[in-house]
C-alpha positions in Angstrom: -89.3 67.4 42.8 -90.2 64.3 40.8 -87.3 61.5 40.7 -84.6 61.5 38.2 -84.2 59.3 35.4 -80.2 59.0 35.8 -77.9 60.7 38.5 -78.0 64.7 38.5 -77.1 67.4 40.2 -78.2 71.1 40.1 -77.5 74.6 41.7 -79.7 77.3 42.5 -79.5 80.2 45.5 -81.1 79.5 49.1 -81.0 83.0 50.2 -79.3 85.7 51.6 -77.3 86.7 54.5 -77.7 89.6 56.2 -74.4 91.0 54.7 -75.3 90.4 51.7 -73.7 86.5 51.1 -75.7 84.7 48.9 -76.2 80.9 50.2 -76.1 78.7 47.7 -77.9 75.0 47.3 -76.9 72.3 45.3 -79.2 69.1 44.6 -77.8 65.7 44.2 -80.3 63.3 42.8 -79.8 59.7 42.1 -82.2 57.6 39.7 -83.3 55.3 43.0 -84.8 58.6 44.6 -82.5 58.8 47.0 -82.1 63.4 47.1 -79.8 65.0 49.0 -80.1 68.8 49.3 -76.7 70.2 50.5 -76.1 74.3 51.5 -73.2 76.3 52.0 -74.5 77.8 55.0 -72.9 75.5 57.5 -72.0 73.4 54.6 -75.6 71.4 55.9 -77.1 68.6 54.9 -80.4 70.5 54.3 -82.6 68.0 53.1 -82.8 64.5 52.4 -85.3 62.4 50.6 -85.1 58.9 50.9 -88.0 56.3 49.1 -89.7 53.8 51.7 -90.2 50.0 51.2 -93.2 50.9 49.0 -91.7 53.9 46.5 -92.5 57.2 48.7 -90.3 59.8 49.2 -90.0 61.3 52.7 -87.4 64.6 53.9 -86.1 62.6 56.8 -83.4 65.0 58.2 -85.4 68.2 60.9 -84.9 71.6 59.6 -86.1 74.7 58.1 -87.8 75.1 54.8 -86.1 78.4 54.1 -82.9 80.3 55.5 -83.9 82.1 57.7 -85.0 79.5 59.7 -81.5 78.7 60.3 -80.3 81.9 60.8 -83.0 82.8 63.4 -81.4 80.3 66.0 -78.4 78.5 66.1 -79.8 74.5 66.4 -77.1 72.6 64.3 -80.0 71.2 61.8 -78.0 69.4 59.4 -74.6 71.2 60.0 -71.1 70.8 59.9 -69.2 71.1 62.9 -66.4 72.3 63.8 -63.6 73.2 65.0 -64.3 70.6 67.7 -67.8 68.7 67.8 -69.3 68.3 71.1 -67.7 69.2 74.7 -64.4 70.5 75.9 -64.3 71.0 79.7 -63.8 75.1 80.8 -63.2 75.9 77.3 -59.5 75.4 77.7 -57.0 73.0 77.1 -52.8 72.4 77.1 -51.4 71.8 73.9 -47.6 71.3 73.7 -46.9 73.0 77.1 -49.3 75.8 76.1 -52.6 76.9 77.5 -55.3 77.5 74.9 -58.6 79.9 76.0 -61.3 79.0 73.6 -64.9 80.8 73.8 -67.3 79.3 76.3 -70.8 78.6 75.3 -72.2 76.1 77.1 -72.2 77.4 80.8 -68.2 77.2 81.0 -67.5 74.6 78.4 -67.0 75.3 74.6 -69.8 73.6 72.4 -69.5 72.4 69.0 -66.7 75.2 67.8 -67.7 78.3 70.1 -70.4 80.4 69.9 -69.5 81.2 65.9 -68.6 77.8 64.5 -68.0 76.2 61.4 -72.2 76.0 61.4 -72.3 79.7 61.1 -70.4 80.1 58.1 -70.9 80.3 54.2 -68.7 77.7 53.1 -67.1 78.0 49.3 -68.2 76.1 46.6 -65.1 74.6 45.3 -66.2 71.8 42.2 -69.1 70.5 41.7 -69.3 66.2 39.5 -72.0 65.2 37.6 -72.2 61.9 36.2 -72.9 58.7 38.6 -71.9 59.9 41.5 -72.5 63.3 41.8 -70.8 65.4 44.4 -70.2 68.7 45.6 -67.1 70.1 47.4 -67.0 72.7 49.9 -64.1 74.5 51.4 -63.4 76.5 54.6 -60.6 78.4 55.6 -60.5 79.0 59.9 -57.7 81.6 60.9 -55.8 81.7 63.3 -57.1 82.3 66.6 -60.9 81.8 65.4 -62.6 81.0 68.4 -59.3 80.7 70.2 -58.4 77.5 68.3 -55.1 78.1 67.0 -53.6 77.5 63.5 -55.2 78.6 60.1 -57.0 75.6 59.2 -57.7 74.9 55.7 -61.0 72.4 55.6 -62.5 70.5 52.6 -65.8 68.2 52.9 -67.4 66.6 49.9 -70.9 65.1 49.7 -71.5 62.6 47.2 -73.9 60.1 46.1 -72.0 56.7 46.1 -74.3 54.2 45.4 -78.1 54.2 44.1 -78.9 54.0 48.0 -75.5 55.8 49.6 -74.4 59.1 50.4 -71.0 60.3 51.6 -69.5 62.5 53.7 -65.6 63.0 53.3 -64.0 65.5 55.3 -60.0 67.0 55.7 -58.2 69.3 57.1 -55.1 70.5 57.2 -53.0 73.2 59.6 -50.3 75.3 60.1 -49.9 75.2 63.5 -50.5 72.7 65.9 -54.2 72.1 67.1 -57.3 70.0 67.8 -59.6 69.1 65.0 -62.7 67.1 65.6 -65.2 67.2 62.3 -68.4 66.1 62.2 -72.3 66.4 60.5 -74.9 66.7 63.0 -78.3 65.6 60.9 -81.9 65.2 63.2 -83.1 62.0 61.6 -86.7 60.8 61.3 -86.9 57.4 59.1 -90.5 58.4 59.1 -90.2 61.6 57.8 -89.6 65.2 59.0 -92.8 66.6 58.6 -94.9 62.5 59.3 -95.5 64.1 63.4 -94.1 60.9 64.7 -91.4 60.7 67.4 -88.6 58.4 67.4 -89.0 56.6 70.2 -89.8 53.2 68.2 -87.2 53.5 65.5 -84.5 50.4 66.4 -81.2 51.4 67.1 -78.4 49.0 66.8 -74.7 50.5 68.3 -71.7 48.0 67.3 -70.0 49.6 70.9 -69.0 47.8 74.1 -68.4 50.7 76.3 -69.8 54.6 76.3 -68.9 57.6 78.2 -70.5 58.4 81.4 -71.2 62.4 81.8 -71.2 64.7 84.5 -74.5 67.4 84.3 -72.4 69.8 82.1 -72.5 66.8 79.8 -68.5 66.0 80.2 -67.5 62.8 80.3 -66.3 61.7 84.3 -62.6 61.1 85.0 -63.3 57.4 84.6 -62.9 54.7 82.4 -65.0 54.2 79.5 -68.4 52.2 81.3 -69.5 48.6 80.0 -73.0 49.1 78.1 -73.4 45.3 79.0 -76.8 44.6 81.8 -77.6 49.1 81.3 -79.8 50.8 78.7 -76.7 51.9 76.5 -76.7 48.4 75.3 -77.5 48.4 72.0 -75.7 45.5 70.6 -78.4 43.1 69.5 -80.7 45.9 68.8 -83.6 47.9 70.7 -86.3 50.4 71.0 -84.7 53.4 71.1 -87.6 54.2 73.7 -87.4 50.7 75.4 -85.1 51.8 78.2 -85.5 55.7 77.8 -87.7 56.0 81.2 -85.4 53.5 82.8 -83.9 54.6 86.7 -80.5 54.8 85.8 -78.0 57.6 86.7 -76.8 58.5 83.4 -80.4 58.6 81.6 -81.1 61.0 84.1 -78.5 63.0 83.7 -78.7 62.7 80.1 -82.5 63.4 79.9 -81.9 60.8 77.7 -79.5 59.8 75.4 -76.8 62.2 75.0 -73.5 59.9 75.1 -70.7 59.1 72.9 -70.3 55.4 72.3 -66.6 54.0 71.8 -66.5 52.7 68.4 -62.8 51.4 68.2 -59.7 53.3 66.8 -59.4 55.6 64.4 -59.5 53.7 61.1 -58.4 54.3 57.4 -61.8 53.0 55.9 -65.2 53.5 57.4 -67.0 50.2 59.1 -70.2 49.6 60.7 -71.2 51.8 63.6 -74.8 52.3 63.4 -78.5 50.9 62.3 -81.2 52.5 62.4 -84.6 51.7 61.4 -88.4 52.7 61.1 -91.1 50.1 61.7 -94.1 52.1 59.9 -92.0 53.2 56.5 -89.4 50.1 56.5 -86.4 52.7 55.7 -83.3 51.4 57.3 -80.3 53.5 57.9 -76.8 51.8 58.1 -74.0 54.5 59.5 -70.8 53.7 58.5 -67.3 55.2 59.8 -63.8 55.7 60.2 -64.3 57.8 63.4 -63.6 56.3 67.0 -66.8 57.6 68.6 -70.6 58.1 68.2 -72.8 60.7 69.8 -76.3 59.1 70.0 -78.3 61.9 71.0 -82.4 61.5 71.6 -83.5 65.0 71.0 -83.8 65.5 74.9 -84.0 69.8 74.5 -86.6 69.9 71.5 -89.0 72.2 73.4 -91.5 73.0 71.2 -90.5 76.7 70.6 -88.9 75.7 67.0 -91.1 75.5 64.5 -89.7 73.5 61.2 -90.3 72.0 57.8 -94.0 72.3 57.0 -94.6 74.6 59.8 -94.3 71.5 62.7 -93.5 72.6 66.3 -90.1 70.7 67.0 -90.5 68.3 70.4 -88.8 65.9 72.4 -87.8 63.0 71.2 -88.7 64.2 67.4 -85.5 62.9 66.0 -81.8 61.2 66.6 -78.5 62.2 66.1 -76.7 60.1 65.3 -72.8 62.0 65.2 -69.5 60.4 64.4 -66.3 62.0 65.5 -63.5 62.4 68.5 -64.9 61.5 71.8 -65.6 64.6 73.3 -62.8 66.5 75.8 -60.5 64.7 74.6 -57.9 67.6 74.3 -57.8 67.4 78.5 -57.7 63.8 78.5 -54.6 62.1 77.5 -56.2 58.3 78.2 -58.4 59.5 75.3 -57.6 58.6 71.5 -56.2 61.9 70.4 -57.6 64.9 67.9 -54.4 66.8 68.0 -53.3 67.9 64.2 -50.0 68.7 63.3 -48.4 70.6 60.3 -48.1 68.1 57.5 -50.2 66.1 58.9 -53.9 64.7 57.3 -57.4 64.7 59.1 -59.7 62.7 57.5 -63.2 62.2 58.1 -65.3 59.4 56.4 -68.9 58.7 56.9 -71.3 56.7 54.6 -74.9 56.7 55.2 -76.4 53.6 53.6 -80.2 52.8 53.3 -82.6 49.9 52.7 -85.6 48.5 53.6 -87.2 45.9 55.7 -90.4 45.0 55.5 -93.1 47.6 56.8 -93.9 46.3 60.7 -91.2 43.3 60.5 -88.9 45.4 62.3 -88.4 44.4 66.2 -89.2 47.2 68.3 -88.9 45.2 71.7 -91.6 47.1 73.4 -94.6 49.8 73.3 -93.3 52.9 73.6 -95.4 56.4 75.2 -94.7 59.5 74.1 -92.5 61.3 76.8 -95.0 63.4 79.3 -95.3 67.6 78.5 -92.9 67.2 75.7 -93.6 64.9 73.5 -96.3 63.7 71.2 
């Protein structure tokens, strides 16, 4: 698709369910290049073209071409997320005195919602903005009881183009009942392109966080305090590799294979602020994550196998992309030292999350060190 003179948006149909829902995808397209590609099939970010420092265009979010793609194994490519991103501890929890059973799907823990979570639905298309900043709002409505969560929750996200070089995510959600709500997108990134057959082992992470959450194997964070990142290879403060400490003897790489940790951001805020760089030395994208949300998931693409294949036909492997995830820090409905995610009637969750890009100079960026492809699993 060549680039647009002026901001514009269209919407066409992505396929069909097997029940006969049409999925539906709507384009937003700003005059700079910058394309986001946005289905109502896990309301997911499906594509998104960004321009390098020299003009090219590059899809650098993993995922599948056509539907069903996505609908041939659940991966989170892109999706929303939801009820509760990431981990709660033997898929139950007390609320107000109660016990609530949720569906397990990750050994004994619940994953990202259950095993039918907001990902696997056909969101509504509720209004769609032309002009400037073109958006696109979707809509969800999860009943009562849906994956044992309780409380009809009516949820609204919109997607919008705020700046020649921005897009937003801005998510609510609002209940009937009391309940946990923890929102959030969960986008593969490759600054050098989905389909370019380069890991991201030399992108440069920056992490504005002091602290992260140490894990047990089922990937639930230990009854402990939050862990300094100071003198261990969660320090990203000043900037690194995101491969430059990946091998690195330390217990929580190990049991991470990886990076697979949520990074304590700060409270809960009413506007977003800087969480995140990320940045590509070959293409000179940059990436600069903004949000509101108290925690980041910074996850390495540790169990891309190889059995997916993706956009263009490319075998998905280790290490082929980053998430980079805002939201609640995971488990937090058993752990009352953690900021809370619990939602009350009248009450207002609200999720905000910019993603910002620019460019540096192609092979200005630091990457700190040389970086191998992991062993059996990467390239």
């Amino acid at each position: 698709m060549s680039v647009t003179a002026v901001p514009r948006i269209t919407r066409s149909r992505f396929g069909m369910l097997p029940d006969g829902g049409e999925v539906e995808r709507v384009v937003l397209q700003a005059a700079s290049g910058l394309e986001a590609r946005i289905m109502t099939y896990g309301a997911s970010l499906q594509a998104l073209l960004v321009p390098d420092a020299a003009g090219r265009r590059d899809d650098i979010v993993l995922g599948h071409d056509v539907l069903d793609g996505y609908l041939a194994r659940r991966q989170f490519f892109g999706a929303t997320i939801g009820r509760y991103a990431n981990r709660i501890a033997g898929a139950r929890f007390m609320l107000d005195g109660k016990k609530v059973q949720l569906a397990a799907n990750n050994g004994v823990n619940a994953l990202h919602g259950g095993p039918e979570g907001f990902d696997r639905r056909n969101w509504r298309i509720v209004a769609i903005e032309d002009g400037d900043r073109p958006a696109v709002t979707l809509a969800y409505t999860s009943a009562d009881g849906e994956q044992g969560y309780p409380g009809t929750l009516d949820v609204e996200l919109t997607w919008r183009l705020t700046g020649p070089m921005e897009l937003s995510l801005d998510m609510t959600a609002r209940t009937d009942r009391p309940t946990v709500v923890n929102l959030t997108n969960h986008s593969f990134f490759n600054l050098a392109g989905a389909r370019s057959g380069q890991n991201i082992l030399d992108h440069h992470l920056t992490v504005a966080a002091d602290h992260f959450l140490a894990i047990d194997a089922g990937a639930i964070p230990l009854r402990q305090p939050p862990c300094a990142v100071a003198d261990t290879p969660f320090d990203f403060r000043a900037g690194a590799a995101v491969g430059a400490r990946i091998r690195d003897d330390h217990p929580q790489i190990r049991v991470g294979r990886g990076y697979d940790h949520n990074f304590c951001l700060g409270p809960t805020s009413s506007e977003p602020h800087f969480a995140a760089r990320l940045a590509e030395p070959a293409s000179g994208r940059v990436l600069e994550l903004f949000t509101n949300q108290p925690g980041l998931q910074v996850y390495s693409g540790n169990f891309l196998d190889g059995s997916t294949a993706g956009k263009g036909g490319r075998l998905y492997r280790q290490s082929d992309a980053i998430c980079l995830e805002p939201h609640a820090w995971p488990d937090t409905p058993n752990r009352p030292d953690f900021p809370t995610a619990r939602l009350g009637p009248g009450e207002v969750y609200r999720h905000s999350t910019r993603y910002r890009f620019t460019h540096a100079h192609p092979g200005a960026i630091e990457t700190q060190s040389a970086v191998e492809s992991p062993g059996g699993a990467g390239r």
